[in-house]
C-alpha positions as a printed Julia matrix, in Angstrom:
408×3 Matrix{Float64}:
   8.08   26.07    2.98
   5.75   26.89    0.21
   6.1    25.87   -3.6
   5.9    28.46   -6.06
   2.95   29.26   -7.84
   3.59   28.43  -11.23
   0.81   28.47  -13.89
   0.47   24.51  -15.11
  -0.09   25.67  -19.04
   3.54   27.26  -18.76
   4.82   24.36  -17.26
   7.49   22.71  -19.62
   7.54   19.17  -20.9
   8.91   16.88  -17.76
  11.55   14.86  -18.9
  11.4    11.35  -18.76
  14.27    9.67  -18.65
  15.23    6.0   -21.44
  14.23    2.82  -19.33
  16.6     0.38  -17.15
  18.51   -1.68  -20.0
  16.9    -4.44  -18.01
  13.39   -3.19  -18.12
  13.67   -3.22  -22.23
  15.13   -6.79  -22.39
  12.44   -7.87  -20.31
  10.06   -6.06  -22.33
  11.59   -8.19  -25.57
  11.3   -11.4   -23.94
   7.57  -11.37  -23.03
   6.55   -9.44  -26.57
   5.52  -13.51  -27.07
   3.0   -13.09  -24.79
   1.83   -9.58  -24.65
  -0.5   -10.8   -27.63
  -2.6   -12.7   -24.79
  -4.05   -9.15  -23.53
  -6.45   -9.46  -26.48
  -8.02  -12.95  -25.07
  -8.35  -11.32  -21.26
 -11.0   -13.63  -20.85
  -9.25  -16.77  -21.66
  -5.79  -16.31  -19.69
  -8.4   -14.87  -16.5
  -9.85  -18.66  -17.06
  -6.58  -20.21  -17.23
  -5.22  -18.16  -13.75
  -8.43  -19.11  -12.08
  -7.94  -22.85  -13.08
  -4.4   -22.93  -11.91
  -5.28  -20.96   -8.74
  -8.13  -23.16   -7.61
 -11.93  -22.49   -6.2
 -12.66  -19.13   -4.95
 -15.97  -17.89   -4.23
 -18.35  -16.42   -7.59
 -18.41  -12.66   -6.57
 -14.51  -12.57   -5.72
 -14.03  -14.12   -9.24
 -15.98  -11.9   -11.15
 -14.36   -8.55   -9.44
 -11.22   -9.98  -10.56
 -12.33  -11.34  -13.74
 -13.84   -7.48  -14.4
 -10.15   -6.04  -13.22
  -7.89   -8.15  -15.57
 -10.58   -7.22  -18.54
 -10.13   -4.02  -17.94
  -6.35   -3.91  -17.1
  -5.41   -4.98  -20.53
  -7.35   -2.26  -21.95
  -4.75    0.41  -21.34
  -3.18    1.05  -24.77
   0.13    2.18  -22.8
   0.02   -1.24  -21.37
   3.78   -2.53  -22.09
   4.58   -6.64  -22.12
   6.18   -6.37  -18.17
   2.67   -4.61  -17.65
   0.57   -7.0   -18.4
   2.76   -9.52  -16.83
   2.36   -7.61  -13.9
  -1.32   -7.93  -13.89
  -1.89  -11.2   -14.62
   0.62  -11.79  -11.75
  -1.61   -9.61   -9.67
  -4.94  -11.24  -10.45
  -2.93  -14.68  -10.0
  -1.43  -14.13   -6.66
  -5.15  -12.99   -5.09
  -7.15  -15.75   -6.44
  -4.4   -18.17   -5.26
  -3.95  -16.38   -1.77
  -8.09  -16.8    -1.58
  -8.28  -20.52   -2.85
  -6.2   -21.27   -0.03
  -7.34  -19.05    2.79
 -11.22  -20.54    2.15
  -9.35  -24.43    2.11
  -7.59  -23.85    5.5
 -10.67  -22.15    7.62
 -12.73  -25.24    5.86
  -9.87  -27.99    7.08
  -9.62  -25.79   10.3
 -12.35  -24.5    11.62
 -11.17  -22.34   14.33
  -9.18  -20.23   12.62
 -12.58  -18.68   11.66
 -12.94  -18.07   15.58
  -9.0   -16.63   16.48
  -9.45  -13.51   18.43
  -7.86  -10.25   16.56
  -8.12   -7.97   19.48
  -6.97   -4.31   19.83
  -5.12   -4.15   16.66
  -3.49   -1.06   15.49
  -3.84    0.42   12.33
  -1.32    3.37   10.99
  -3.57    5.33    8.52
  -3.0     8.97    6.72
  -1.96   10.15    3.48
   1.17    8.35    1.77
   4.26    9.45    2.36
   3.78   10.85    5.69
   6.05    8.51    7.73
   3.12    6.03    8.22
   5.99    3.26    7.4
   8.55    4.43    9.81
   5.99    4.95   12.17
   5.16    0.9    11.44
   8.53    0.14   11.41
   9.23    1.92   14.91
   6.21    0.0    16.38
   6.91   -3.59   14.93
  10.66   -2.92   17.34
   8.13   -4.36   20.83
   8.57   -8.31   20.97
   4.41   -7.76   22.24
   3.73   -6.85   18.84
   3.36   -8.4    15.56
   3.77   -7.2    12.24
   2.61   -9.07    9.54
   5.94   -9.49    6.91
   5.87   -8.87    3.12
   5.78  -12.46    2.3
   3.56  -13.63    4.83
   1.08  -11.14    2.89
   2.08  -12.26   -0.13
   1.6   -15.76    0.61
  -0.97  -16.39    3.5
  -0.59  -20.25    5.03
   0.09  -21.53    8.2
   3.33  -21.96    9.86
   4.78  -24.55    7.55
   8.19  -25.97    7.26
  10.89  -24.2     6.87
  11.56  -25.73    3.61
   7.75  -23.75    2.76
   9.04  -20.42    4.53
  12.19  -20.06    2.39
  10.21  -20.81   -0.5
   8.12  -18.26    0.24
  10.72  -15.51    0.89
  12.3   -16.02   -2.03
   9.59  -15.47   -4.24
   8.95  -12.27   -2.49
  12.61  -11.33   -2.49
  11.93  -12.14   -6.11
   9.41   -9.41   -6.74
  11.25   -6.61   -4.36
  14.36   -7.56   -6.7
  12.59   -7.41  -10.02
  11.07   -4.03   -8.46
  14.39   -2.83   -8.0
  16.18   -4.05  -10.98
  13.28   -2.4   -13.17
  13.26    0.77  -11.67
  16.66    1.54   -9.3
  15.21    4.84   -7.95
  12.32    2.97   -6.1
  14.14    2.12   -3.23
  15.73    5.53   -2.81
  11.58    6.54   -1.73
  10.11    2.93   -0.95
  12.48    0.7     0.56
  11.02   -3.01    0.71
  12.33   -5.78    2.13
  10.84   -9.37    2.1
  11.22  -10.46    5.06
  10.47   -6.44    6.67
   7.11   -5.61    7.63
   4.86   -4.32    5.4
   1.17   -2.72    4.88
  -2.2    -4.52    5.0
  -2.08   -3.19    0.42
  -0.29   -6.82   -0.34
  -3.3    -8.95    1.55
  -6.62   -6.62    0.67
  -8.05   -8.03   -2.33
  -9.44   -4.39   -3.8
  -7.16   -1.01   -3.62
  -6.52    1.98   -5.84
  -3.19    0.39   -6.22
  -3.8    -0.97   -9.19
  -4.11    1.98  -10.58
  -0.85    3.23  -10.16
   0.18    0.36  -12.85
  -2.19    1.31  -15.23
  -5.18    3.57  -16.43
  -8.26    1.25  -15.62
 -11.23    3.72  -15.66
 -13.87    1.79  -15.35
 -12.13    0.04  -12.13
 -12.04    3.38  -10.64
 -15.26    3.97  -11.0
 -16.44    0.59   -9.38
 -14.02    1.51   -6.54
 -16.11    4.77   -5.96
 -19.25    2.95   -5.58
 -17.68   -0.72   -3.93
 -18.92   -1.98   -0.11
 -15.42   -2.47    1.82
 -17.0    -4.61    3.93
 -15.88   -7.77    2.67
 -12.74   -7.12    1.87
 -11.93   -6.19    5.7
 -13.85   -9.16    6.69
 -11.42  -11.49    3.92
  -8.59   -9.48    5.65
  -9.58  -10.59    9.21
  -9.38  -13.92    7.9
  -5.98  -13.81    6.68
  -4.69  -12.1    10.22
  -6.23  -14.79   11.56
  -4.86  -17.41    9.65
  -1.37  -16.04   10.35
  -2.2   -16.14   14.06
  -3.79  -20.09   14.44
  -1.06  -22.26   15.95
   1.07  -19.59   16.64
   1.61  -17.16   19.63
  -1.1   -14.53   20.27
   0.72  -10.74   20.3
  -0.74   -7.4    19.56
  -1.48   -7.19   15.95
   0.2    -4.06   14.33
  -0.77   -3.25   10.9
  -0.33   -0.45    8.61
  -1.82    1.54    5.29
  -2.36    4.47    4.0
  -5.08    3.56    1.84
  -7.4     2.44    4.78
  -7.58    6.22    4.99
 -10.58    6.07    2.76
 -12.14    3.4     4.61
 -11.99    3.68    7.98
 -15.75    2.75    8.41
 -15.47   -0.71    7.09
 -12.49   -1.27    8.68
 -13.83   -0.48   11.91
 -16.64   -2.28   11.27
 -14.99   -5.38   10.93
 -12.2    -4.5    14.0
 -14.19   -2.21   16.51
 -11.63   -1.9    18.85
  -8.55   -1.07   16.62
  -6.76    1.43   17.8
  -6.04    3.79   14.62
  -2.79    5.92   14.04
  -3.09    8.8    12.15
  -0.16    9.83   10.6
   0.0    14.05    9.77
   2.12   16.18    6.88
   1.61   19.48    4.87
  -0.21   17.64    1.4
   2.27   20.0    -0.87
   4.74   18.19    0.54
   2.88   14.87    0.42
   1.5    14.86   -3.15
   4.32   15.16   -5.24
   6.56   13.07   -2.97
   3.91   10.42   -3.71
   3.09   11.11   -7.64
   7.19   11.04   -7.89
   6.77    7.16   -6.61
   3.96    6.19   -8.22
   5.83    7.58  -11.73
   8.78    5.53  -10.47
   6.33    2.65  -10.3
   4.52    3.25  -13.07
   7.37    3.28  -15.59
   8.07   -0.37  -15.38
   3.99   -0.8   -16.47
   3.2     2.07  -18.71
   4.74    3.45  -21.96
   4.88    6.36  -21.94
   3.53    8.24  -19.29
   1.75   11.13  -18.78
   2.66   12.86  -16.05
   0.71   15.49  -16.11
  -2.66   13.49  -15.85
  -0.71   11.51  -13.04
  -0.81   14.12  -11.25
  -4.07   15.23  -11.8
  -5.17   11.47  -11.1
  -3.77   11.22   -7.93
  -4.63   14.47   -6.3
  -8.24   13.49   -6.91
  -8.08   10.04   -5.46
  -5.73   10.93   -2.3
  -8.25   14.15   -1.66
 -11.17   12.05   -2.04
  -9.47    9.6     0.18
  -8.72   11.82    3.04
 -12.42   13.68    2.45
 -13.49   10.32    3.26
 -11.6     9.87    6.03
 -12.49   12.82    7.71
 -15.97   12.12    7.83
 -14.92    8.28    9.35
 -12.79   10.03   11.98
 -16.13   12.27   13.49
 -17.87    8.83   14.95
 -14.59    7.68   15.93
 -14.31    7.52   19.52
 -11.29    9.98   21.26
  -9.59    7.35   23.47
  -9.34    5.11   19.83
  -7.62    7.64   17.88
  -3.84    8.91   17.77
  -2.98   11.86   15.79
   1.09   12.07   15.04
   2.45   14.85   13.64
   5.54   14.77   10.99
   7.59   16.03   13.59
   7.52   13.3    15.91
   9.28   10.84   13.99
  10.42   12.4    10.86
  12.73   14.83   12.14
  13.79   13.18   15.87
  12.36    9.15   15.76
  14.01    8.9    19.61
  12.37   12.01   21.29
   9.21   10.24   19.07
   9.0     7.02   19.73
   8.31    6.62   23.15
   5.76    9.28   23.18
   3.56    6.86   20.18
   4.5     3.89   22.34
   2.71    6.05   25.27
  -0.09    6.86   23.55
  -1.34    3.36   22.3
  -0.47    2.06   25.69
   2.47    0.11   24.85
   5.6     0.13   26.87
   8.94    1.16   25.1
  11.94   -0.47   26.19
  15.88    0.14   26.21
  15.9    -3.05   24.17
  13.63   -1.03   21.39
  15.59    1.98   21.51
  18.92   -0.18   20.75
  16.66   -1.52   17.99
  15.45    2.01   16.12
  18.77    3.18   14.32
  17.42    0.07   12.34
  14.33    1.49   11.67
  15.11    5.04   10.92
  18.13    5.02    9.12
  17.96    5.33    5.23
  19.03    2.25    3.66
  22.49    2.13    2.91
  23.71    3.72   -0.86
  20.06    5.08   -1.58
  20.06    8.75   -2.19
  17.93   11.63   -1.01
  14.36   11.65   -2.72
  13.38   14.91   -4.67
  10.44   15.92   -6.44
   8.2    18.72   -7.06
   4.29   19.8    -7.66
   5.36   21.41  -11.25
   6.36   18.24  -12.48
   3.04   16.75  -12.31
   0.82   19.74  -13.44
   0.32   21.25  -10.0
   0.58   23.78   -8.12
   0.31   24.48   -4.73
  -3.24   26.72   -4.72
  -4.36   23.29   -6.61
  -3.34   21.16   -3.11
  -4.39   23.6    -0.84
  -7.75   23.9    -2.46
  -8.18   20.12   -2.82
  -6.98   19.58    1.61
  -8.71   22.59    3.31
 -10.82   20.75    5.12
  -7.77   18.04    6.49
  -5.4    21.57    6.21
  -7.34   23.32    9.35
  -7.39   19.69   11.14
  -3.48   19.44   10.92
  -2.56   22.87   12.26
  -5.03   21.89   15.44
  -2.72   18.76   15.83
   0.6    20.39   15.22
  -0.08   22.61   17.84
  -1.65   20.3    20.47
């Protein structure tokens, strides 16, 4: 169904509706702090300090990011808490992933073989289609706080430590912005996307406006980062049982040649939608997002941000996908799972060479229901600026690819 062509200068104001009581009372208890955004340098020295000794280069990227972060002047106090928890979290999470491969060698040495990655532009089922391939007891999908806080399998005293903290964040998520879950359910102990454990993402930038990290994105050598990430899959894995590793992001889109690089016998799943569709479905959540960060927003630049970055991300893509070989690559249309997940999910258990099992099927109403007491997700192009000549112009090239797969 098309959107109507409305002329962006005509466009109305969006409204934007008054913040979560508890979003402002958090706001008023960390004023105290928010003063520290000046000094970037000095509470980046006093993270790295508590966090422990990471390699020069990794510090100085993230050194570079929180400098920049606290530039935005939109910046509010749970912002910059949110990037200092940020910066904190991957320093810590890279302290301890260089300590363990030093006290354990092998880890270093832990096969990662034939791994699946679900790729595509957000919002176009690529976490149902995780969700519906994490069902296979062969498989194993690496959980929101195992990415949030990469060890090995500790005691359980450790592992409910570290659920907590990341039912901690999906709660403060929540309770900052209660529409969230209605379009991104999360779930701490629910498997989640490869974003949490890669060191460098766009993601950051749907928290705040951090030019100059953009541009260093645009010009950055993935490499490493996939090669840090292989580390952390395989630190999951030592001492534990070897299964298929199934992981999951839309933002490997953009860089499927380093990834592939690093795993050259991943088996990638391409996940497939209309963009009009997929664009304002994703500016809606990163506005959600953004909210608890930013005050206020603007949402027409949103929009204009994030076409640009997710068509620059699937250009990208598109050129990784020509050297990729045929046998490696799954294209699945919308249809598959987002209107009929049973008919579905055999056929992308099929096609990766997995077997699907009555015990799976008894386990997908789990998968592909909506969680219970969220509400339908709406949105629209005109509330970001945009129109739909704007998204077809910025996806021809991915437009003619996804009518060839809808009707293969």
């Amino acid at each position: 169904m098309s959107a109507p062509d409305l002329s962006a200068p005509d466009l109305p104001e969006p409204a934007q509706s008054a913040p979560p009581l508890a979003l402002t009372l958090a706001n008023l208890l960390l004023r105290p702090g928010f003063a520290s955004r000046r000094s970037p340098d000095r509470v980046f020295d006093r993270l790295a300090a508590q966090a422990g000794p990471v390699d020069a280069v990794f510090s100085a990227e993230f050194r570079f990011l929180l400098r920049n972060w606290a530039r935005d002047e939109h910046l509010t106090p749970v912002g910059w808490w949110s990037a200092q928890g940020h910066v904190r979290r991957h320093l810590t999470n890279r302290a301890r992933v260089r300590r363990l491969i030093a006290e354990h060698p092998r880890i270093a040495r832990e096969p990662v073989e034939r791994p699946v990655f679900v790729v595509g532009l957000p919002r176009t089922a690529t976490t149902l289609t995780h969700g519906v391939l994490s069902l296979s007891e062969q498989h194993r999908c690496p959980r929101l706080w195992e990415l949030l806080t990469p060890d090995l399998e500790g005691t359980e005293r450790q592992r409910k430590r570290a659920v907590a903290a990341a039912r901690g964040m999906v709660g403060a998520i929540n309770l900052f912005s209660p529409h969230y879950r209605d379009i991104h359910p999360m779930s701490a102990e629910g498997p989640e996307e490869c974003t949490f454990a890669l060191p460098h993402t766009i993601m950051p930038l749907s928290q705040a406006r951090i030019p100059e990290y953009r541009a260093r994105h645009y010009e950055r050598d993935f490499r490493p980062d996939y090669s840090y990430l292989k580390q952390i899959y395989q630190v999951l894995q030592y001492g534990r049982p070897r299964r298929r590793w199934v992981l999951k992001s839309p933002l490997h889109t953009e860089n499927l040649d380093a990834l592939l690089s690093v795993f050259p016998d991943a088996t990638i799943v391409w996940t497939h939608r209309d963009p009009a569709a997929v664009v304002p479905s994703f500016c809606s959540l990163i506005e959600h997002g953004m909210a608890i960060t930013l005050s206020p927003l603007d949402l027409r630049e949103l929009g204009a941000t994030w076409l640009e970055l997710l068509s620059r991300s699937m250009t990208r893509g598109l050129a990784a996908r020509s050297v990729i070989p045929r046998e490696s690559l799954i294209d699945v249309p919308y249809s598959w799972l987002g209107s009929d997940p049973a008919a579905g999910a055999p056929k992308l258990y099929d096609a990766i060479g997995a077997r699907w099992t009555d015990a799976d099927a008894a386990r997908l109403p789990r998968v592909a229901a909506r969680p219970k007491g969220s509400r339908p997700h709406r949105y629209d192009l005109a509330r970001y600026g945009l129109t739909r000549a704007d998204v077809d112009a910025a996806f021809a090239g991915y437009n003619a690819l996804r009518a060839e797969v809808d009707r293969a």
